[in-house]
FIDRENLO-908732 format. One line per field, with one value per residue (C-alpha): x, y, z; residue in three letters; residue number from 1. Coordinates in nm, 4 decimals. Layout:
REM FIDRENLO-908732
X	c(X,...)
Y	c(Y,...)
Z	c(Z,...)
resn	c(ALA,...)
resi	c(NUM,...)
//
This chain:
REM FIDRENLO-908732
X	c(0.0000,0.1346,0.1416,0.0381,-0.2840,-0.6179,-0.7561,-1.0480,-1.2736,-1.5810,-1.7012,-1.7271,-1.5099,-1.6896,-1.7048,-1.4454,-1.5601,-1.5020,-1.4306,-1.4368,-1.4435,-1.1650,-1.3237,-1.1619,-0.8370,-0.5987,-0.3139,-0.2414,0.0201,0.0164,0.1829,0.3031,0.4067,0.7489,0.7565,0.9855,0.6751,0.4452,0.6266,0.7173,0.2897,0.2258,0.4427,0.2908,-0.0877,0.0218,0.1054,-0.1043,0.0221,0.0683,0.2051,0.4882,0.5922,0.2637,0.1951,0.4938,0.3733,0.0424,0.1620,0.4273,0.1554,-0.1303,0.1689,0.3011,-0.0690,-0.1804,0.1643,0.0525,-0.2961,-0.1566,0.0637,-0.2372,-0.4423,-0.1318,-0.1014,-0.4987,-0.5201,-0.6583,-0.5739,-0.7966,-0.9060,-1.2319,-1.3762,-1.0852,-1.1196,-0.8784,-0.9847,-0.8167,-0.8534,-0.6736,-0.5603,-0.4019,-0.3158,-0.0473,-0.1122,-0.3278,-0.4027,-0.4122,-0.6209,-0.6562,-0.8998,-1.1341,-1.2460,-1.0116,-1.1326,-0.9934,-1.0995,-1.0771,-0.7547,-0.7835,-0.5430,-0.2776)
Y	c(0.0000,0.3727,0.6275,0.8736,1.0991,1.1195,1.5063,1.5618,1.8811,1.6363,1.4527,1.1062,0.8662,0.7363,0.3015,0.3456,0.2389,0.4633,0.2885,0.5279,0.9009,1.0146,1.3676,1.7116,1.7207,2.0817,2.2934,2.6500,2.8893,3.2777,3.5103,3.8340,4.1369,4.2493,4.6262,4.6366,4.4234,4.6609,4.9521,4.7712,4.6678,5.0483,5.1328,4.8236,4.9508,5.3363,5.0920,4.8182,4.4700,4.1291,4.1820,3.8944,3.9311,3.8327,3.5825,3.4185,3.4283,3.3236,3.0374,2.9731,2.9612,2.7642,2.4728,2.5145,2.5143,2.1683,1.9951,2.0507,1.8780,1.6107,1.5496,1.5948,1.3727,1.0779,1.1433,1.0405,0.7460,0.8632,0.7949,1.0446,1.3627,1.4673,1.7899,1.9861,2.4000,2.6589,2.9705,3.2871,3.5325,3.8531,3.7805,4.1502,4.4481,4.2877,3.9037,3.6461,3.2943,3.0493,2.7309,2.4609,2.1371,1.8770,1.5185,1.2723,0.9215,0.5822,0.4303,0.0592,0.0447,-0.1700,-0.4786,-0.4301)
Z	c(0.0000,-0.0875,0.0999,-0.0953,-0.0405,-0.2628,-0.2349,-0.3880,-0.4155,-0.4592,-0.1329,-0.2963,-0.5235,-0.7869,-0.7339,-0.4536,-0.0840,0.1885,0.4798,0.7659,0.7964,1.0438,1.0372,0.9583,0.8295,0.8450,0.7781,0.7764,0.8276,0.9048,0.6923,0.6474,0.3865,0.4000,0.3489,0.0371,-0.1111,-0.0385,-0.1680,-0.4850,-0.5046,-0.4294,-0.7310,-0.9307,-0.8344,-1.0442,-1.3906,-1.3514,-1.3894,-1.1844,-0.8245,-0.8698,-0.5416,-0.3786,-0.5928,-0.5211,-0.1201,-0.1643,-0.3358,-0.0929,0.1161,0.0010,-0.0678,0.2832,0.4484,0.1987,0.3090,0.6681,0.5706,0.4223,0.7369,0.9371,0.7581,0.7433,1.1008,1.1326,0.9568,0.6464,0.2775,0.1318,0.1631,0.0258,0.0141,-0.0263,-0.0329,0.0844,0.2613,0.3722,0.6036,0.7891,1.1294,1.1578,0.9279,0.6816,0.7610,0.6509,0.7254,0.4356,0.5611,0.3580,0.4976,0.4091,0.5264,0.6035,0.4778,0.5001,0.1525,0.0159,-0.2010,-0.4717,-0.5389,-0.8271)
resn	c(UNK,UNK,UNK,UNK,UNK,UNK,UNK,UNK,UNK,UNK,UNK,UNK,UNK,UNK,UNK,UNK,UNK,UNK,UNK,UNK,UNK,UNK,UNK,UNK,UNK,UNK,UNK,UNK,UNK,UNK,UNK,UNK,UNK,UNK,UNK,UNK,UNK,UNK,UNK,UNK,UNK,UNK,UNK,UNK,UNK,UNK,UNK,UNK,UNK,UNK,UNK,UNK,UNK,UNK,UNK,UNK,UNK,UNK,UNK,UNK,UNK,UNK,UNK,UNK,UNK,UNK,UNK,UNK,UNK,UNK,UNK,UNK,UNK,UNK,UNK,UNK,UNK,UNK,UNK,UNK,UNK,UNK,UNK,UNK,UNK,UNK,UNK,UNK,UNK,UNK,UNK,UNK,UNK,UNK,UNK,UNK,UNK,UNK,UNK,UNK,UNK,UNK,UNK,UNK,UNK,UNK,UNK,UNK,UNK,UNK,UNK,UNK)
resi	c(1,2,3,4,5,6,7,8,9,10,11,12,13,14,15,16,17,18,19,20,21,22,23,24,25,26,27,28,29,30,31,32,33,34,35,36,37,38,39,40,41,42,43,44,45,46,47,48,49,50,51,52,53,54,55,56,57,58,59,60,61,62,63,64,65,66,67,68,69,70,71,72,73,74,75,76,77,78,79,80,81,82,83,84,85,86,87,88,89,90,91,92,93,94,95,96,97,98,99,100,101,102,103,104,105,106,107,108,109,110,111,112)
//
């Protein structure tokens, strides 16, 4: 059997059995702006264009906060996740918590 993770956005797996639901599975992490990114955003905001620099950190982020799921979900038993979304939100002025859950399942793994 492998250890690797099913994540799926849908809550069921088409002609796969679950066999248990271990329940919520997450990960997040709390990050910050730098001020030479924001200065270099304020300057990006006057001609318009993609602000590289947070992109980068958002998706820093969202891969940091889905490892930590994963581990999470490993950690409870589960070889699936199901219902997979992330969600963010501001925790204070220039940081924001990327959270990214679902619902750990134990499923029947077919033989090879």
């Amino acid at each position: 059997m492998t250890d690797e993770i099913i994540v799926l956005t849908t809550y069921d797996i088409k002609n796969t059995e679950i066999i248990e639901h271990v329940g919520l599975v997450q990960g997040s992490t709390v990050r910050g702006r730098n001020i030479g990114s924001d200065f270099l955003a304020q300057l990006k905001n006057v001609v318009g264009g993609e602000l590289v620099g947070y992109s980068k950190l958002l998706t820093s982020s969202r891969e940091q906060a889905f490892s930590r799921m994963i581990d999470d979900a490993k950690s409870k038993g589960a070889n699936a996740v199901l219902g997979f979304r992330f969600q963010t939100s501001t925790v204070a002025a220039g940081a924001a918590e990327i959270l990214a859950y679902g619902t750990g399942v134990k499923i029947k793994k077919e033989d090879k």
